[in-house]
C-alpha positions in Angstrom: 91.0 96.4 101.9 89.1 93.5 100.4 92.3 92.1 99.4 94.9 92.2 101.9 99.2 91.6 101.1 101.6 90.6 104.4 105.4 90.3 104.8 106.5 87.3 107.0 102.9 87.7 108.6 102.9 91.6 108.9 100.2 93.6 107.0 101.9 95.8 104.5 100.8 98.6 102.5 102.1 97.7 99.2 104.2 94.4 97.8 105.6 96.5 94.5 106.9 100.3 94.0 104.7 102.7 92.2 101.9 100.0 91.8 104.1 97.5 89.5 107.2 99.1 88.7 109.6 96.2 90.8 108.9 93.9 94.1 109.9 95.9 97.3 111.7 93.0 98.6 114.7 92.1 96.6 114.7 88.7 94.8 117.5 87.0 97.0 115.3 87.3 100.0 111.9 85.6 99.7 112.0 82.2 100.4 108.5 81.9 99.1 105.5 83.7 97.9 101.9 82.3 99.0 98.5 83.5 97.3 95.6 82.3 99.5 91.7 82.8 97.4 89.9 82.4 99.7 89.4 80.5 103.2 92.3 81.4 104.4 93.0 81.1 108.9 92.2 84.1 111.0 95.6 85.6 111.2 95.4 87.5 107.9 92.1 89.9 109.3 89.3 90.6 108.1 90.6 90.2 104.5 87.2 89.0 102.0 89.4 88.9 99.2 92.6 87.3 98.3 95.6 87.0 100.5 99.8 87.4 99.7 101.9 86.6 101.9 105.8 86.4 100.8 108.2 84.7 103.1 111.6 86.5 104.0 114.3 83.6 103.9 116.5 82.1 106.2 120.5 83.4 105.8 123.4 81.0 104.9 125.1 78.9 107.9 127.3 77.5 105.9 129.0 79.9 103.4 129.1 84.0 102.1 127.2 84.7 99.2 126.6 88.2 97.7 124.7 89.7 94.9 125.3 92.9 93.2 122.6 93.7 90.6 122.0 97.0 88.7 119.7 97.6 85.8 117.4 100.4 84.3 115.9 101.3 87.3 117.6 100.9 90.4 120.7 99.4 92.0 120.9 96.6 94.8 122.8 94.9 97.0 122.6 91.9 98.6 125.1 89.8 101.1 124.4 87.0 103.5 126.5 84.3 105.6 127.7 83.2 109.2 128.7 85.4 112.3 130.4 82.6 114.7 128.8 79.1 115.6 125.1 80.2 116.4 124.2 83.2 114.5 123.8 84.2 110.1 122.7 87.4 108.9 121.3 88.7 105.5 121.1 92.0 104.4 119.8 93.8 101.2 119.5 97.2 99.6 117.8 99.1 96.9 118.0 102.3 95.6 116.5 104.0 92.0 118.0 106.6 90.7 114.8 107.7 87.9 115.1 111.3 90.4 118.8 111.5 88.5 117.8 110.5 85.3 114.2 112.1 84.2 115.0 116.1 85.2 117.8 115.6 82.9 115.5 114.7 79.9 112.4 116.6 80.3 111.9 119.7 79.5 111.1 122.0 82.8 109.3 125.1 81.2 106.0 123.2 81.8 106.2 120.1 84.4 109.0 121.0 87.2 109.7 117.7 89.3 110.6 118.7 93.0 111.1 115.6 93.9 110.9 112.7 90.7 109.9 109.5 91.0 112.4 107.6 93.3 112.1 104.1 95.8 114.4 102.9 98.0 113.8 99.4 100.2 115.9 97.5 102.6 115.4 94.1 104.3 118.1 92.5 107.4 117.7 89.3 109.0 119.5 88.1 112.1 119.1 84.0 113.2 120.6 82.7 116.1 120.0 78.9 116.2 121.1 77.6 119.8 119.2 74.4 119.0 117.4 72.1 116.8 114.4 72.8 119.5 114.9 76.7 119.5 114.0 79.1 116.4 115.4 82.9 117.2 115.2 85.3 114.7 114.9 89.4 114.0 113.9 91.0 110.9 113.9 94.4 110.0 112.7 95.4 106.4 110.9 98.4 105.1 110.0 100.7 101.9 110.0 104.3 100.6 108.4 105.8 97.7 107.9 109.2 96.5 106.6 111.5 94.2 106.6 115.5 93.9 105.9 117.8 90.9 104.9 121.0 90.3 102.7 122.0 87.2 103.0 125.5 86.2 100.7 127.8 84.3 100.1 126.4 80.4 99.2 128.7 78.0 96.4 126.7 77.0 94.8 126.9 80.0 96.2 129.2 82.6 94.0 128.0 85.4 95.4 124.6 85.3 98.2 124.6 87.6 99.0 123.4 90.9 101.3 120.4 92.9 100.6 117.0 93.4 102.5 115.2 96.1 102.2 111.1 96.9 104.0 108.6 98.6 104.4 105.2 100.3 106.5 104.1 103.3 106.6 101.0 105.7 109.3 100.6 108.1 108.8 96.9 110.5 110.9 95.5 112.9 109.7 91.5 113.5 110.7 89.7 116.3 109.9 85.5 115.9 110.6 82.6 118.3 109.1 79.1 117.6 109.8 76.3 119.8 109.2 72.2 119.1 107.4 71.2 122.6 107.4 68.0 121.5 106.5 65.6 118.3 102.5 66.9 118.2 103.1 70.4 119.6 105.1 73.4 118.8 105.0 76.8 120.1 105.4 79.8 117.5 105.6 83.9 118.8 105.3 87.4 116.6 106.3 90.3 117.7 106.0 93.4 115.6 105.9 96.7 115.7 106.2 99.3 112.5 105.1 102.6 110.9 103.2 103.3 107.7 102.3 106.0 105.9 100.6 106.5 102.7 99.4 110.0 101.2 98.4 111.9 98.1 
C-alpha cells in the first residue's frame, strides 16, 4: 500500500482489470488522470509512494452524445446529456465476454474453467447546477472481476490438482457539493460510502 490509486478522491483497489488488461473506467468518462511522486496533501493517506488519482467528468448541458464501442475484449456503452434546465447525467457500461469465448477453444480434459476470466464496470453521474455559486453532484461507479478454474488430476503428476479462485470488486456511491463563499474562499464536501472486496 506504498503506492496508493483513487477515483474522484475515493481509495480504490485497482485502476485496470486483471492487472493491465483495460482501464476500469471507460474512456468517455475521465476528465483527467493526475500522477502525484511524491509530496502530495494529506487527503491521499498514508500513501509513501506514488499517487493516481483519475477524475470522473462532468456530463453534457448542452447536447446528447453517445458512444458505442466493442472490440476483442469487451463491449461498452456510453451516453450523456441534459434532463431539463438544472440537471445532466452520464452513464457508462462494460461488459467482457473472454467467459464466452475461451471454454470454447480450450480443451477441458485438463484445465475446466468454472467461471473464465470475465470484468464488468459501470460509472453514472448526476449534476444539478442551481447556480454558478452552487456545485451538486452524485456519482456512482464500481468494478467486478473474476476468475475460477478447476485443475484436474494430470497424468504426469497426479497429485497436482486442485482450484484456484480470485477476484476484484469495488462498488462507491460519491456524494460532492462545493460552494464559492466568496473570491478567496470556497467550501468543498465528500461523501462516500462503498464496498470492496478482493480475494484469492
Amino acid at each position: 500500500e506504498d503506492s496508493r490509486v483513487f477515483i474522484q478522491g475515493v481509495e480504490s483497489p485497482l485502476i485496470f482489470h486483471f492487472g493491465g488488461l483495460t482501464s476500469v473506467l471507460s474512456n468517455e468518462v475521465i476528465e483527467e488522470i493526475e500522477y502525484l511522486p511524491g509530496a502530495f496533501s494529506v487527503e491521499y493517506g498514508r500513501a509513501t509512494g506514488g499517487v493516481i488519482n483519475a477524475e470522473i467528468k462532468d456530463p453534457s448541458q448542452t447536447e446528447y452524445h453517445g458512444v458505442v464501442d466493442i472490440d476483442v475484449y469487451d463491449t461498452s456503452l456510453f451516453l450523456e446529456g441534459p434532463l431539463g434546465d438544472s440537471w445532466s447525467f452520464l452513464a457508462s457500461a462494460r461488459r467482457s465476454y473472454i467467459d464466452v469465448i475461451l471454454p470454447a477453444i480450450l480443451p477441458d480434459d485438463v484445465l475446466n474453467l468454472t467461471v473464465a476470466p470475465r470484468y464488468w464496470d459501470y460509472q453514472f453521474k448526476l449534476k444539478y447546477d442551481h447556480s454558478l455559486v452552487h456545485d451538486v453532484s452524485m456519482t456512482l461507479f464500481g468494478s467486478d472481476d473474476r476468475l475460477s478454474f478447476l485443475l484436474e488430476e494430470t497424468p504426469s503428476d497426479p497429485s497436482v490438482r486442485g482450484e484456484i479462485e480470485t477476484g476484484t470488486s469495488f462498488h462507491t456511491a460519491l456524494f460532492e457539493w462545493s460552494t464559492e463563499l466568496s473570491e478567496n474562499l470556497s467550501t468543498q464536501v465528500n461523501l462516500s460510502a462503498g464496498m470492496q472486496s478482493l480475494f484469492f
